[in-house]
Each structure stands twice: as C-alpha cells, then as structure tokens.
N, C-alpha and C positions, 0 to 999 in steps of 0.2 A: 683681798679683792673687795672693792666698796661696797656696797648693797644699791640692788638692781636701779633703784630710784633718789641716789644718792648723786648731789647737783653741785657746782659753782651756781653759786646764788649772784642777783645782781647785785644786789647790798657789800659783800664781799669782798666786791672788786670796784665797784664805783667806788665806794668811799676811799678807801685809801690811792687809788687811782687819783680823782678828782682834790684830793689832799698834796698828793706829791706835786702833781701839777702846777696846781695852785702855790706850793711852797717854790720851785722854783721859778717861778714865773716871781713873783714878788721878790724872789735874793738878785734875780737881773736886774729889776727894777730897781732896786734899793745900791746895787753896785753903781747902776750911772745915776744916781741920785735924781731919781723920777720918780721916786714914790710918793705919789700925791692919792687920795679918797677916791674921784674921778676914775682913775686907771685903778687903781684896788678892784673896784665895783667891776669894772669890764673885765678884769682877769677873774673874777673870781665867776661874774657871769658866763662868758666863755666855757673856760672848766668845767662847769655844773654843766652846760646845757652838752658839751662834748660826752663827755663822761655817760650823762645820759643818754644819749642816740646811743653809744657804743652799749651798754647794758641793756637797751629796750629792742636792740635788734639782733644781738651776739649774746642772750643771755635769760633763761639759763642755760648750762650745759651740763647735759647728765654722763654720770660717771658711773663705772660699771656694764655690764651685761645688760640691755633690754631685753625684756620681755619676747618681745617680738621685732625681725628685721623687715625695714621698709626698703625697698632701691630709692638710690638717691634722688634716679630717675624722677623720681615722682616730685619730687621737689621746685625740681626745673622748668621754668618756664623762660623759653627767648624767641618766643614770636610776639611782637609787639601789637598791644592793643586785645588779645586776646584772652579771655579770662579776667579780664580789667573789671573790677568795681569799684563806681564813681566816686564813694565812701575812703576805699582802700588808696586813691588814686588819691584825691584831698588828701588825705592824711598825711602823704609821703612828701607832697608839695611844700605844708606846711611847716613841716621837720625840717624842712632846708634855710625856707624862712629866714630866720634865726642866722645860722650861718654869712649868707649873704647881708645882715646888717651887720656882725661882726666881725668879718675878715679884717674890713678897710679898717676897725678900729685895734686892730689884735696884730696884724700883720702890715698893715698901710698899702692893701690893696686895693689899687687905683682906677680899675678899668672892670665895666663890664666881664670882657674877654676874659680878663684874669681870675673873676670871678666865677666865671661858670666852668672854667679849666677844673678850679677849685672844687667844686660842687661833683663834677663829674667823676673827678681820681676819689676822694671821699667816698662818694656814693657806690663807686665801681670795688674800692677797696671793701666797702661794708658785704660786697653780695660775695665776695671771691672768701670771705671769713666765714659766710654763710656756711657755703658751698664744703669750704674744708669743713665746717662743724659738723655738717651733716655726712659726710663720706666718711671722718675718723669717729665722732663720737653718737651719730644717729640723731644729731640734735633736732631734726624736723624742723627746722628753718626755710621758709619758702625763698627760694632765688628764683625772683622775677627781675624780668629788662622792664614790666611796667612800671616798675618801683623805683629803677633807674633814672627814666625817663623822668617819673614825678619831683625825682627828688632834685634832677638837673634844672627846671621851669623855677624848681622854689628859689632854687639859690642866687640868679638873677634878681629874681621877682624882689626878694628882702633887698638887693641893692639897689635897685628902684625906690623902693622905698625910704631906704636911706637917704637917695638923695634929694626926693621929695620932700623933706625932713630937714635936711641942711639949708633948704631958702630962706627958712625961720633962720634971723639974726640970733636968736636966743641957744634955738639947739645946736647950731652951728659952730657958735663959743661953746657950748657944754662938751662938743663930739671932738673938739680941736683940744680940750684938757682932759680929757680921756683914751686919745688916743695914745696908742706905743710912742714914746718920742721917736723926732728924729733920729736918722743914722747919721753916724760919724764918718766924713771924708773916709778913712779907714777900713769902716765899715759899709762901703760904696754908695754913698749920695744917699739925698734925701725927697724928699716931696710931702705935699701936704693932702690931708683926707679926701679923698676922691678923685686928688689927681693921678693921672694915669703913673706910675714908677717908670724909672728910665726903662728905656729897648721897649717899653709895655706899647 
C-alpha cells in the first residue's frame, strides 16, 4: 500500500505523454511527406500546451489512504456565476486562448461554431476527470460550471484572434505552411485555414 502522501506527479505523465504525442503526430506527418519546420513547431506547440492543461488541472493525484475524508460534495459547484472570482474566471478564459488559435492549424478547424463545440467537450471532459479524481482518489480538485463557462469564452476568443492575425499577408503565408496539410479526396475533402470544413 503506497504511503498516505504518495502522488502521480505532473512531470511523470506530461513528459512522456507530451513525447508520445508529439512522436506520433510527426511519423503522420513524415508518412504524407509534410514534414516541413513550420508544422514541427505547431505539433510540437500544440502537445506541450495540451499536455499542460491536462497536468495543471488533473494533476497531481494522491495515491494511498488520506489522512482525512472530504465529501466530494464539497468540490462541486453548478450554479453559475456563483463563488466566481474575477482572478479564477481570467485565468480559465485564457487557458482556452491557446486552443482556439490552434485547432484551425492542428486539426483545420474552420468555423467559429466548430470551435467552441471544441472548447466546450474539452473543457467539459477536463471537469467530469476532475470529478472521478476526486470521488476515486480524494484528489480535491474543484469542479466548477464557472470554469466551464470561462474556458468556453477563451476558446472562440483565441479564434478571433487568429483571424485578426490572418489579414496580415505575412502571417497568413506563415499559418497556411504550418498548418496540418490538406486531406486527401480519400480522406474526405479538404479546405483552407479558416474556412469553414464541408457540412460545418
């Protein structure tokens, strides 16, 4: 039995998490002969910054007997807007951020809409991880809908951004050779960075 205070650390699991990742995202790449610097940097960006959220919000988790039992209860919060601070609420917007400038370049998501789909199943998955950490292992992880909420505003918010960003003739060429190539007829159509994907 492990001793009372005895953790999955974040280090642990990001790194070779964010390593695998990253390795197979590059042997795709290298299979349809796309491996160009531009896309290197965005997968390898992506990964870290994934990798991250997943360790700074699911991590650590203690292993062993605690000390003392809390109900999970106490963890929970889904009345919206309540217990919110301003601080807390920023913070979870800007986590998302990121995301919303990297989908369109990682996945060739085209649309607002698709974007904050994104943002939402993400965000919703992170709190439901929470939720089991703290029910099986006592991890005292707060699951708030505030954090929900924040993290759904970021993830638009950063494709806004992006395509503020694409007017510039410069970064426009830079985000068009860094993006995921096209798909192959095959591999069902294609489209270019910010435009919407077929059915989208």
């Amino acid at each position: 039995m492990p001793a009372p205070y005895d953790e999955i650390s974040r280090l642990s699991v990001a790194l070779p998490l964010a390593a695998a990742a990253i390795a197979a995202l590059l042997w795709r790449l290298r299979r349809r002969a796309a491996l160009t610097w531009p896309r290197v940097l965005v997968v390898v960006t992506f990964c870290v910054y994934a990798t991250a959220v997943l360790a700074a919000t699911l991590l650590p988790v203690p292993l062993g007997e605690p000390d003392y039992h809390v109900a999970w209860q106490w963890f929970v919060n889904l009345t919206p807007l309540v217990h919110a601070e301003w601080h807390d609420v920023l913070q979870n917007v800007v986590l998302f951020v990121p995301l919303g400038v990297l989908l369109p370049l990682v996945a060739r998501v085209g649309s607002v809409g698709r974007v904050l789909l994104a943002g939402v199943l993400a965000s919703l998955t992170i709190e439901l991880l929470q939720f089991v950490a703290d029910v099986v292992f006592h991890a005292g992880h707060a699951v708030d809908v505030n954090d929900l909420l924040a993290n759904v505003l970021g993830a638009p918010l950063g494709y806004g951004l992006l395509r503020v960003a694409l007017r510039l003739r410069a970064l426009a060429r830079l985000a068009d050779a860094a993006t995921w190539p096209v798909r192959t007829p095959r591999e069902a159509g294609s489209h270019q960075v910010g435009e919407p994907s077929p059915g989208a």
